[in-house]
C-alpha positions as CSV (number, residue, x, y, z in Angstrom):
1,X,-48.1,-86.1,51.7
2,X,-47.5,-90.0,51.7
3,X,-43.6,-89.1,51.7
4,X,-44.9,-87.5,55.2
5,X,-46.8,-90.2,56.5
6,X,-43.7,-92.7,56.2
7,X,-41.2,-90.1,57.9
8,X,-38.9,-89.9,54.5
9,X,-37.5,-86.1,53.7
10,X,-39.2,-85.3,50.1
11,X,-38.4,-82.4,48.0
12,X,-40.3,-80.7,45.8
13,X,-38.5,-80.7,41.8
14,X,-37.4,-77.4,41.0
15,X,-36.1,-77.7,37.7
16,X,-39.6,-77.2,35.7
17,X,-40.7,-74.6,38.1
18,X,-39.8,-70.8,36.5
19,X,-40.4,-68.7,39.5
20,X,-40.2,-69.3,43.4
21,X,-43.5,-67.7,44.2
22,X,-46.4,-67.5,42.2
23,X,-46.7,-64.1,44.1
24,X,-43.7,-62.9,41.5
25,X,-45.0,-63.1,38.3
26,X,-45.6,-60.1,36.1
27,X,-48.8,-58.4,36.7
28,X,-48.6,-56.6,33.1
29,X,-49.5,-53.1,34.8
30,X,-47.7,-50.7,36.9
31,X,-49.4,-48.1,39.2
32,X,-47.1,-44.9,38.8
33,X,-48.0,-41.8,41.9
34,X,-48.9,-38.7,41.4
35,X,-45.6,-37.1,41.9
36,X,-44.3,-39.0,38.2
37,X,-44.4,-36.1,36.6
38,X,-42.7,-34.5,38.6
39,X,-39.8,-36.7,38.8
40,X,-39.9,-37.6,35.0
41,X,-41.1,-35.2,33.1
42,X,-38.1,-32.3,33.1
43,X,-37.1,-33.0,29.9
44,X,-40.3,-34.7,28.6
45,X,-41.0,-34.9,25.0
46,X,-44.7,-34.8,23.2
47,X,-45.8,-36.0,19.3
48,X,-48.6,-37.4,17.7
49,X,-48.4,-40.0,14.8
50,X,-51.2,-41.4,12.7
51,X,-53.8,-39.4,15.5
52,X,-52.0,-41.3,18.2
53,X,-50.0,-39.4,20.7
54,X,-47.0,-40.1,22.1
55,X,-44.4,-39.3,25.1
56,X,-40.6,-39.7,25.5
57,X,-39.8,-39.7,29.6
58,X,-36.5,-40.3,31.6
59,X,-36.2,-40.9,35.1
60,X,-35.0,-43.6,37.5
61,X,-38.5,-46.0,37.2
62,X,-37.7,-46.2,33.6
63,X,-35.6,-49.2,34.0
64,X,-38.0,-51.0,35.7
65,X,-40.1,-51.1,32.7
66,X,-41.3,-53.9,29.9
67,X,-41.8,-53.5,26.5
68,X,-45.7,-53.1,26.2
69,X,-46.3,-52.9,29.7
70,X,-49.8,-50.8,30.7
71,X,-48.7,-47.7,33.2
72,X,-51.6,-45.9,35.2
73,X,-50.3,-42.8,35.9
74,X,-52.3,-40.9,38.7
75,X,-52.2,-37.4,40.1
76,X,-53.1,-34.1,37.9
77,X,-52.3,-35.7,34.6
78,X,-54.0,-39.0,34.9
79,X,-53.0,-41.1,32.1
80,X,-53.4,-44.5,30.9
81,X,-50.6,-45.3,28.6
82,X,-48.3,-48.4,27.2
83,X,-44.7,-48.4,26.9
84,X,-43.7,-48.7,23.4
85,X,-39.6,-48.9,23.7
86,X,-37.7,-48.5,26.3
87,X,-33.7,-47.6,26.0
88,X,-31.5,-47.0,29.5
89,X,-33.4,-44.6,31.4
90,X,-35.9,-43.3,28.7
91,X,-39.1,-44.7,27.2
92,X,-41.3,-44.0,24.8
93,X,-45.3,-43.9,26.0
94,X,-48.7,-44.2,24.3
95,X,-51.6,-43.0,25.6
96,X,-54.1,-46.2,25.2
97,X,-57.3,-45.7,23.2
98,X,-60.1,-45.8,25.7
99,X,-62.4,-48.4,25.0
100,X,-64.5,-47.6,27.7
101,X,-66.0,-44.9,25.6
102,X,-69.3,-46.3,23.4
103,X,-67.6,-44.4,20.1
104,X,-64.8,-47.0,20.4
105,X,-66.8,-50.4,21.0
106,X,-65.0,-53.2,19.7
107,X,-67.4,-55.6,18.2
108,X,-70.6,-54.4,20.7
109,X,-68.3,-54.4,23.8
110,X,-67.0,-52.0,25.5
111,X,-64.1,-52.4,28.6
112,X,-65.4,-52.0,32.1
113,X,-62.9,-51.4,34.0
114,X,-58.5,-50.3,33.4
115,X,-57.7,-54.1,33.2
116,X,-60.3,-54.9,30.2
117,X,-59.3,-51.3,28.3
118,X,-55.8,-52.3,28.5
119,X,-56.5,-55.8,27.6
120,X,-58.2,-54.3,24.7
121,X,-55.6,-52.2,23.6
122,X,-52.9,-55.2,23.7
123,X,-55.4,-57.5,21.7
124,X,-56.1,-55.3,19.2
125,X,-52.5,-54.4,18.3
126,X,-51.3,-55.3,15.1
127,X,-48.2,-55.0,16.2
128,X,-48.5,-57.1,19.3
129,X,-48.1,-60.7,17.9
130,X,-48.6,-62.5,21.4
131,X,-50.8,-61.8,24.0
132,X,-51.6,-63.3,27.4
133,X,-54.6,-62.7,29.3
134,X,-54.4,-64.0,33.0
135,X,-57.4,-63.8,35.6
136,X,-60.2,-65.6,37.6
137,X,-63.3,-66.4,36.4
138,X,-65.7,-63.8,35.2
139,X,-62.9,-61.2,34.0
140,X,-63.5,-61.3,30.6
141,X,-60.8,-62.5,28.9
142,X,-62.7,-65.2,26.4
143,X,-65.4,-61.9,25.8
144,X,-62.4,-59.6,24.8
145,X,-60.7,-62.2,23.0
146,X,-63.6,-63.4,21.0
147,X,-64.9,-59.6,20.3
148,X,-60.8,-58.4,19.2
149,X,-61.0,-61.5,17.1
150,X,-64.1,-60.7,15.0
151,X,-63.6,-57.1,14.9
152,X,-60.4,-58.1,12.9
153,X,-61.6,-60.7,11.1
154,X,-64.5,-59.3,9.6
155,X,-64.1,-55.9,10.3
156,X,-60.7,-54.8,9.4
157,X,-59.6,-58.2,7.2
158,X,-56.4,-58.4,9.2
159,X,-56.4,-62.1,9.8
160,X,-58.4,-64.5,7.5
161,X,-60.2,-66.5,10.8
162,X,-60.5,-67.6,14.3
163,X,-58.9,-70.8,15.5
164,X,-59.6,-71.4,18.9
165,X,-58.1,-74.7,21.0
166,X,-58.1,-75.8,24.5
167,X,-56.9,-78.4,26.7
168,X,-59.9,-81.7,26.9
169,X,-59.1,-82.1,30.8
170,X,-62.4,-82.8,32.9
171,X,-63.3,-81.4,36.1
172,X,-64.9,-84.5,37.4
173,X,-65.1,-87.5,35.9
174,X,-64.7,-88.7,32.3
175,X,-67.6,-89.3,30.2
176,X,-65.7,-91.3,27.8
177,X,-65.1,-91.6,23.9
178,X,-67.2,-88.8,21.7
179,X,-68.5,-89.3,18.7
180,X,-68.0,-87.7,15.2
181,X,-65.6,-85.6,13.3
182,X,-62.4,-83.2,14.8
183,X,-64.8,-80.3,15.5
184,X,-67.8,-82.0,16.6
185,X,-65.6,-84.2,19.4
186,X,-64.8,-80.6,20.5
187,X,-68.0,-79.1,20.8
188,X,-69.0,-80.1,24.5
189,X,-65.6,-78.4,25.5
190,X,-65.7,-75.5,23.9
191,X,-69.1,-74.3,25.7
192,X,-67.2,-70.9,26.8
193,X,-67.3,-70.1,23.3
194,X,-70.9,-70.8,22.8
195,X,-71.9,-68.4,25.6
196,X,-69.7,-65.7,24.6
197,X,-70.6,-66.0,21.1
198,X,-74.7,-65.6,22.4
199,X,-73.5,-62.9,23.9
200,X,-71.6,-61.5,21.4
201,X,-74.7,-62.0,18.5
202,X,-77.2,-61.1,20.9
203,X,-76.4,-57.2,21.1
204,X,-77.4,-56.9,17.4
205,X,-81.2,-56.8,17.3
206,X,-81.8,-55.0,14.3
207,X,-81.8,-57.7,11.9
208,X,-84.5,-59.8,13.6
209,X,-84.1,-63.7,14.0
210,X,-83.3,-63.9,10.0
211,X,-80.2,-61.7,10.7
212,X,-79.4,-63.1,13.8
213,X,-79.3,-66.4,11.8
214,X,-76.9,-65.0,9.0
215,X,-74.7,-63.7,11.7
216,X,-74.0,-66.9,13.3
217,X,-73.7,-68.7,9.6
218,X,-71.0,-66.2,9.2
219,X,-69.7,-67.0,12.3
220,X,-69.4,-70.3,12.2
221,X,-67.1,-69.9,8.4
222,X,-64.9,-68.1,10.1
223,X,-64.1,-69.5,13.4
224,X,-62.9,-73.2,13.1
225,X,-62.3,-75.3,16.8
226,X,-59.1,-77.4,16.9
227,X,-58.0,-80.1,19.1
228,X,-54.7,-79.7,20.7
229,X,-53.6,-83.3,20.5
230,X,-53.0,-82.8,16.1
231,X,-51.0,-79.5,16.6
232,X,-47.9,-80.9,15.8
233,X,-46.5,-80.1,12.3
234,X,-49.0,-77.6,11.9
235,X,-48.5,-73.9,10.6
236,X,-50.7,-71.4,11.0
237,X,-50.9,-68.3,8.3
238,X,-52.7,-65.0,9.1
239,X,-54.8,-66.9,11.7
240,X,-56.4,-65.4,15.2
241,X,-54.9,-68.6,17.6
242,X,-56.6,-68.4,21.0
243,X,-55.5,-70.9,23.5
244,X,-58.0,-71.4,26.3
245,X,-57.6,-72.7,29.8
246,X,-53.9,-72.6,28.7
247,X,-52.8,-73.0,32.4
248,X,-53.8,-77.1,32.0
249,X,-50.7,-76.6,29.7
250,X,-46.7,-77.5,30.5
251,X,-44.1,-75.7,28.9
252,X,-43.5,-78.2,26.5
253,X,-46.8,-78.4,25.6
254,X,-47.1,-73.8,25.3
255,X,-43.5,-74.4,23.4
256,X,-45.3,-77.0,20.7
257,X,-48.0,-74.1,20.7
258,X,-46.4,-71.0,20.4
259,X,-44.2,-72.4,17.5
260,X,-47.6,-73.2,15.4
261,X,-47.6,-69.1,14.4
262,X,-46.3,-68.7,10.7
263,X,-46.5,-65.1,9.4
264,X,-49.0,-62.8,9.9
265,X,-50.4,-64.8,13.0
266,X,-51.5,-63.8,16.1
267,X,-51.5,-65.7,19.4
268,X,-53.6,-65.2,22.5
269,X,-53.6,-67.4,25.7
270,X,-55.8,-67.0,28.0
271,X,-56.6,-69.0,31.9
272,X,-56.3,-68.4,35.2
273,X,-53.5,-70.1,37.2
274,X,-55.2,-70.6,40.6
275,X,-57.5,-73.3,38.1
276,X,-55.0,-76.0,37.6
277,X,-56.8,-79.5,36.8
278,X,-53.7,-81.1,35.9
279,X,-52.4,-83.8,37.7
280,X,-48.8,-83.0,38.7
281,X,-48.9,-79.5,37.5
282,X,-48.7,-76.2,40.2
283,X,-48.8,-72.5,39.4
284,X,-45.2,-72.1,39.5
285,X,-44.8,-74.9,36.8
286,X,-47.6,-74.2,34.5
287,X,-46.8,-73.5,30.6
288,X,-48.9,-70.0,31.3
289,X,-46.5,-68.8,34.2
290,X,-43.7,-69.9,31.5
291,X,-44.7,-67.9,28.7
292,X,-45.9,-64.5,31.2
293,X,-42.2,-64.9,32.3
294,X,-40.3,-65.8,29.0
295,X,-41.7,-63.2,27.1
296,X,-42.2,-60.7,29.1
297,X,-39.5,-58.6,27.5
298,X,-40.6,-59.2,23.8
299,X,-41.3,-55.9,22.1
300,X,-43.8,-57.8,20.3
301,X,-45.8,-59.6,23.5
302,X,-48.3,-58.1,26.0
303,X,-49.7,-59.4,29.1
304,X,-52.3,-58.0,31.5
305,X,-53.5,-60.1,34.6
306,X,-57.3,-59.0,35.1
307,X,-58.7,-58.4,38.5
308,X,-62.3,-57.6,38.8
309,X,-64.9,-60.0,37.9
310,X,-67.5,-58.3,35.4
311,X,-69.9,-61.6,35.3
């Protein structure tokens, strides 16, 4: 703008920018027509393994696919499935687990809508090490993440906590220093986790206020709230890593991130990319966008961009 005002030609700087066009990032999910059965399923093949069904289709959308990507496939057959591998022009499909269903609540919540099912079917994949989770406000992704997180922790005993972290940008002005330790500096940020967890707590009424009270003790053991400034040299074992408002982030900073993940980890980023408060940062530059795009054909990374607000 001020390059404007004085009448000098000013160009925008491409080189940290990983796509042209916001507009061409990875949604995560593909709409397939009714007639994809008829054009890919000639020589179709059908298992199950471990009670979980699975397809092997050729046909000439197949290369179009990512590793993990969510497929809704309408017509007849409606299915909702995720690609599992994908080699030339055939791919191996799963139908997802709908978490719609009350049978298969995760935690006390249950998907209302195709985004959150498949959102819940990426995050509670063991063998999905990274996920991102990309929306406006009031999709869910913090609920899903939190719920997938304890159902794992407690429930199944596949990681040994939570560690959640996010970006101490303000919206407005700065209220300056805080007082107190790591976690308690955090605390005023980290009030997305305090409603979900009410949420999360509150659908359990059976145990009356002294269970309630046990509940978040237990809670509170097991998910720990880090600052993002002392990540470096860090190294995280069997730990739940969520990332919030990950689009304040730049590459370098999603790099020093990512790399945190020792064995056994698993990493979810969550934000929404129209929500940038950083100063010199744009949607087409953000560490999110970067990470959507770079890993987009990881076998071991899902992504899901959710569109209808719940809230």
């Amino acid at each position: 703008i001020k390059a404007a005002v004085l009448g000098i030609h000013a160009e925008d700087y491409y080189n940290d920018q990983v796509l042209d066009d916001v507009s061409l990032l990875y949604p995560g999910r593909a709409e397939l027509g009714a007639d994809f059965w008829e054009t890919h399923g000639d020589s179709m093949e059908s298992w199950q393994e471990n009670g979980r069904a699975f397809y092997r289709v050729r046909g000439p959308q197949v290369a179009d696919w990512h590793p993990n990507q969510c497929l809704n496939i309408g017509g007849n057959k409606q299915m909702e499935a995720l690609v599992r591998s994908r080699e030339g022009d055939s791919a191996v499909l799963e139908v997802a687990t709908d978490y719609r269903k009350a049978s298969h609540a995760v935690w006390g919540i249950n998907a209302r809508n195709v985004d959150q099912n498949f959102a819940l079917n990426l995050l509670m994949d063991p063998d999905i090490d990274f996920v991102t989770l990309v929306g406006q406000a009031g999709t869910g992704k913090t609920l899903l993440a939190l719920a997938a997180g304890l159902a794992q922790v407690l429930d199944d005993k596949r990681y040994s906590e939570i560690i959640m972290t996010r970006v101490t940008i303000p919206v407005g002005e700065d209220i300056g220093f805080l007082p107190g330790t790591e976690e308690e500096k955090m605390t005023p940020w980290m009030g997305a986790l305090m409603d979900n967890l009410e949420v999360l707590t509150k659908s359990d009424h059976s145990g009356g206020d002294w269970g309630r009270a046990a509940t978040n003790d237990l809670l509170s053991s097991r998910i720990r709230i880090r600052s993002l400034n002392f990540m470096r040299g860090r190294t995280f074992l069997s730990k739940y890593l969520i990332l919030d408002e990950a689009q304040n982030l730049t590459s370098k900073q999603m790099k020093t991130l990512v790399t945190r993940a020792g064995p056994g980890t698993k990493v979810i980023c969550l934000g929404n990319i129209a929500q940038i408060d950083t100063p010199y940062l744009t949607e087409t530059s953000s560490g999110l966008t970067f990470v959507v795009d770079r890993f987009k054909d990881w076998e071991h990374s899902g992504h899901i961009i959710l569109r209808q607000g719940e809230r």
